[in-house]
N, C-alpha and C positions, 0 to 999 in steps of 0.2 A: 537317628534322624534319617527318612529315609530318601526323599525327594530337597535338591536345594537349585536354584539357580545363580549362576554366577554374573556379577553386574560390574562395571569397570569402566563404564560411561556415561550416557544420559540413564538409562536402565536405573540407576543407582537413586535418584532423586526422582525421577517418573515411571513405576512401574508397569502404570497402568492400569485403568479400573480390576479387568479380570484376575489381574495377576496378585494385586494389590488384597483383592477378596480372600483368598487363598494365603497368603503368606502368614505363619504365624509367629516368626523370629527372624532376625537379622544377626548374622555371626559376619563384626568386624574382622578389619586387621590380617585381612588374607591378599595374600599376592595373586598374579595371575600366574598360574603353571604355564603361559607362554610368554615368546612378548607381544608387545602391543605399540602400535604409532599410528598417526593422525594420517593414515596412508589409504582413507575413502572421501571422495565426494560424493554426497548424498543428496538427494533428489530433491527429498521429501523436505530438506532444508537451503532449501534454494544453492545446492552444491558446496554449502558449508564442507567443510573436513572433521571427519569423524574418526572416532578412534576403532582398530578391529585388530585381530591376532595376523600378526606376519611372518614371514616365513625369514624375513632376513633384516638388520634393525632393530629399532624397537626395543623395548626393554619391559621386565616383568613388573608392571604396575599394582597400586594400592587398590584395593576392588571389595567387596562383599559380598555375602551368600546370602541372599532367601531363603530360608527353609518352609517349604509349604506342606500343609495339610497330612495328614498322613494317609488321607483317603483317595487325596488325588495321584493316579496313574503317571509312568511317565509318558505313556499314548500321549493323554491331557495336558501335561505340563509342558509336551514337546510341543500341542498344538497352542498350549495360552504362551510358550516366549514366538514361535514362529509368527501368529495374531500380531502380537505388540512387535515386533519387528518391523512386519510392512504392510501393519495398519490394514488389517483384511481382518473384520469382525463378524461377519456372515455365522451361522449354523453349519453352512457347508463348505467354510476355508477351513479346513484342516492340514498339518504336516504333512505332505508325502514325501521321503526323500527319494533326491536325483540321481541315477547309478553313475549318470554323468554331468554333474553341475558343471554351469558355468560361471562366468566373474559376478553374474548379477544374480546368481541365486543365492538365497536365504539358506544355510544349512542351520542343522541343531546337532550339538557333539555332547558327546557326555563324558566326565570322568568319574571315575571311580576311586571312591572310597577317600575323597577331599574335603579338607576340615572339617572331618567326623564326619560327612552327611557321605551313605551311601552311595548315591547319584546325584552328579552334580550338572546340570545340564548350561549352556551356552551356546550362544551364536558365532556361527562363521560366514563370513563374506569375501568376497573377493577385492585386491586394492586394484585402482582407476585412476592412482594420480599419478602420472608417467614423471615429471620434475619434482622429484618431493624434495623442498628445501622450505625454509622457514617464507622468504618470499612469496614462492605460490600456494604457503598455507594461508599468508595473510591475503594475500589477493581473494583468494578463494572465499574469506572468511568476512571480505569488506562487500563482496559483490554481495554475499547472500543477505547481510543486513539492509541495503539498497534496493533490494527486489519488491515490487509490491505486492509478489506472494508469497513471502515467507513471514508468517504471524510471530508476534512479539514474543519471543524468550525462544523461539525454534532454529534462530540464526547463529551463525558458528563463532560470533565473538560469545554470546550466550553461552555457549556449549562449552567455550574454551574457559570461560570464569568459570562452571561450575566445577568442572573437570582438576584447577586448580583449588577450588576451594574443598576439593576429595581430596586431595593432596595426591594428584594423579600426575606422573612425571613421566615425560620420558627424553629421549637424545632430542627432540626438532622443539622442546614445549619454550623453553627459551629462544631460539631463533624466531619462533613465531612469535610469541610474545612480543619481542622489540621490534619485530618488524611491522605489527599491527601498529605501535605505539610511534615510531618513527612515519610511519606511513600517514597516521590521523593526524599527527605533530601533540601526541599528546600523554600525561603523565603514567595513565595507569587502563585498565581494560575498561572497568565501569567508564570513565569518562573519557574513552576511546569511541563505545557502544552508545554513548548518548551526543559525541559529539557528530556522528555516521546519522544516527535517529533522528536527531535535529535539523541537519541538513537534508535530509530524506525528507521531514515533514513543511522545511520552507518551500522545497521546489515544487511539491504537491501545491503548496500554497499561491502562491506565486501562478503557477499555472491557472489554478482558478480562477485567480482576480483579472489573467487575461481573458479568460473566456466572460467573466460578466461583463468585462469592459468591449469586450467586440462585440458584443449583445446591442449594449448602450451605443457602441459606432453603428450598428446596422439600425438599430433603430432613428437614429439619428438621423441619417443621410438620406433615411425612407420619408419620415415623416417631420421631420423640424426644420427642414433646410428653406421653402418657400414655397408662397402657392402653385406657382408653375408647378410644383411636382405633386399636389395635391391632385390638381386636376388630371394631370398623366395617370396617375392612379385608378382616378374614378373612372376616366376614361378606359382603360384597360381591364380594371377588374374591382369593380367598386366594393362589391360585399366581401373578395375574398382578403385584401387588404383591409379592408372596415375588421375586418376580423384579426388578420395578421397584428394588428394596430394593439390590440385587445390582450393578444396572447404574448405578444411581447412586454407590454406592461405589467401582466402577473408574471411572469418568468423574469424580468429584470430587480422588480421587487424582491420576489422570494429567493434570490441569486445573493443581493446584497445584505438581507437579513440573515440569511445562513454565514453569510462569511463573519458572522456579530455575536453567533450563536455564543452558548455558554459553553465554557471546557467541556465538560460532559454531561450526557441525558441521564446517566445515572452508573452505577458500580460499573467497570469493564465496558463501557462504552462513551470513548473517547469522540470529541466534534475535533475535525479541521478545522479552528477557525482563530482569528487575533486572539482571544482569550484562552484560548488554549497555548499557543505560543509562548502566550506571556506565565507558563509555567515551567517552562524550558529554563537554564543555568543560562545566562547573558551578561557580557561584565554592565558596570554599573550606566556607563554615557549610555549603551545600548537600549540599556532597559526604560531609561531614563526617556528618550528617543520615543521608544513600543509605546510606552506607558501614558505621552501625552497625545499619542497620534490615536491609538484607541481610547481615549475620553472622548479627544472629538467625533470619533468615530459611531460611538454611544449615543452620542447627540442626534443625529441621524436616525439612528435605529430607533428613538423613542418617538420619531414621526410617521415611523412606516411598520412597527411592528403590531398594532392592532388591525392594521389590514392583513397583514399576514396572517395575523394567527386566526382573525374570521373571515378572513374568502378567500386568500391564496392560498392557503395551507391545507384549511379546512372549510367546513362551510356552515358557519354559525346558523342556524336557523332566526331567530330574531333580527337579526345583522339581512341576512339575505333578503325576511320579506319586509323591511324597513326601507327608510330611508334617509339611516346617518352618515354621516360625515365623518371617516373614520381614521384621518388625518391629511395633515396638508403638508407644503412643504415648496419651497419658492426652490427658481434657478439655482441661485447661490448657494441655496444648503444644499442640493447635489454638486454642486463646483465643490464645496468644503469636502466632502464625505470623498469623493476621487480625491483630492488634493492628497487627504492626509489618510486614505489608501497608498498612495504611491509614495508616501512616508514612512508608512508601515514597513511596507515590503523592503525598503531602500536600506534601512535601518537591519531590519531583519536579513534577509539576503547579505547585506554586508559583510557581516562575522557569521553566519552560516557557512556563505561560503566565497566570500569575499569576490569585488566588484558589484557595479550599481545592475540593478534588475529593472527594464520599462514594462511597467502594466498594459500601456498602449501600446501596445503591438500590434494591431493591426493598420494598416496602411490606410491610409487617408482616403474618406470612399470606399475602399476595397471592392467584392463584389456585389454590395447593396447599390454601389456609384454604375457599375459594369451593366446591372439588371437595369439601372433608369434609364441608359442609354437605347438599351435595345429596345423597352418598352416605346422609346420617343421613336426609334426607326421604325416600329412597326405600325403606332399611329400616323406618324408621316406618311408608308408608305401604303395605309390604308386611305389617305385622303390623294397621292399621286392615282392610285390604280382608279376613282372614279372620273377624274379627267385623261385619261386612257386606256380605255378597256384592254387593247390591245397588252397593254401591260400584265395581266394578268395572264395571261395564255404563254406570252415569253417568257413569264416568271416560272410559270409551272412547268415549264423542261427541265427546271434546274434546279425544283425542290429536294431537301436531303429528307425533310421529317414532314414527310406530307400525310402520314398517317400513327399518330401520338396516342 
């Protein structure tokens, strides 16, 4: 055999398209000729802890060889593990090595004449984590699951199950371990990593429902409160309000219909929304709680979801040049649907992550209340300046935004 690569990490279970191409055996049951510890933070996994060969530590772990091709070079096989390294797949990222690397470059080493293969190629990197103890692996490992850029299975509790289910050990795998599990308050990694994921995906939640609901405050205080402010409007800016009026009623609809949405639009595309939650582990009062607040919730969404789906969403042709009636829906059934929104979330947020969570966040008026005010001072003092011209000459000494 003449080309092999050695794997001892994620490597092991994701080779990677190119590499994967190329590979035509797997030879188990090999150690690493060095040692190895959780003694990198990685980037690419929102500074999860990665396993790499060390100089001191560390211990010689469980690992395999790829055997590839017999045709591919090790030019080639240096440039397809450096590629799947740091994710640089161009025609023109190829290997060069560094006479002088630093902590963050990518090396490729080779050995000679291991587990029968010829050449056995691997990765060397530099370590980055200055306290290495079990603590700031788990710290390390819960931040990158919380991040909302690091996609699903790339996170270092991910990393850390697969790595155990290799049966990959070394001196820190245990400290880490119980201190992920101490730290979630919880039994074992899978449900360490779902109870992180869970809570990750209520506070996303949760936020959302604040923002449709500051939508519904801003709309409200513009246009529901009384005619006096009707008229302040038209008086100020009739068509662009006539308008505001308009666009906030499709955005507030399409706001509440998405949070109703179904678990998911189809394979590997997941929706934030109550039904999706409701696929989440919740002991049983919890679920019980979710389960009744989104029926009523449902209720709701079968008033406004054929508006959505032909004119706020999209724009039915039939629908557009007609003139149906494409549902209705009184005060009260929006009081219901917030009610048993801020049911949802209460319930939810709860054992996510314990304590109550208010939808209504925003402050009473806020700055839709702030805008009518000014709007009414500058009608006022558009009706002072015609019973005192003079007024307008001493105002304009003291304009800030005299020209907008």
């Amino acid at each position: 055999m003449k080309i092999g690569v050695l794997a001892y990490g994620s490597l092991i279970d994701d080779p990677g398209a190119e590499l994967r191409d190329v590979i035509v055996s797997t030879i188990n049951n090999v150690k690493t000729p060095f040692r190895v510890e959780y003694a990198r933070s990685s980037q690419t996994r929102g500074g999860a802890p990665t396993l790499i060969p060390v100089d001191s530590g560390g211990a010689e772990v469980n690992a395999v060889v790829f055997v590839l091709r017999d045709d591919v070079s090790v030019e080639m096989a240096m440039d397809l593990v450096w590629r799947r390294e740091t994710g640089k797949y161009g025609k023109e990222d190829r290997y060069r090595p560094k006479t002088q690397p630093r902590e963050n470059t990518v090396q490729v080493q080779t050995l000679s004449d291991f587990a029968q293969v010829k050449t056995v190629l691997y990765t060397w990197i530099g370590s980055n984590i200055e306290n290495l103890n079990g603590e700031e692996l788990a710290r390390l490992a819960i931040a990158s699951v919380q991040s909302p850029d690091v996609p699903p299975g790339k996170d270092g509790i991910s990393y850390l199950i697969n790595a155990v289910r290799n049966q990959i050990e070394t001196p820190l795998s245990n400290a880490y371990r119980q201190a992920i599990l101490r730290l979630t308050g919880t039994g074992d990694l899978p449900a360490a990593l779902e109870h992180l994921t869970r809570a990750q995906a209520v506070t996303a939640f949760c936020e959302d429902c604040v923002w449709a609901r500051s939508i519904r405050t801003h709309f409200a205080e513009l246009f529901e409160r009384n005619d006096r402010r009707h008229v302040l409007l038209q008086e100020s800016a009739a068509q662009l309000f006539g308008d505001l009026n308009l666009v906030l009623i499709d955005y507030l609809l399409l706001q509440q219909a998405k949070l109703l949405d179904p678990a998911s639009s189809g394979k590997g595309k997941l929706n934030l929304t109550t039904n999706y939650l409701l696929t989440l582990n919740w002991t049983a009062e919890t679920r019980a709680k979710l389960t009744a607040a989104n029926d009523t919730l449902l209720q709701f969404k079968g008033k406004i979801q054929t508006a959505r789906n032909q004119l706020v969403a999209h724009t039915d042709l039939r629908t557009r040049l007609g003139t149906l009636t494409l549902g209705t829906f009184l005060e009260a059934d929006e009081e219901t649907f917030w009610n048993a929104l801020q049911e949802f979330v209460s319930a939810a947020h709860g054992e996510a992550l314990g304590g109550p969570f208010e939808i209504d966040a925003t402050m009473q008026g806020g700055d839709a209340l702030s805008l009518l005010h000014r709007l009414a001072d500058a009608v006022d003092y558009d009706d002072m300046t015609k019973g005192d011209p003079g007024l307008l000459q001493r105002r304009a000494e003291h304009r800030r935004f005299d020209r907008l």
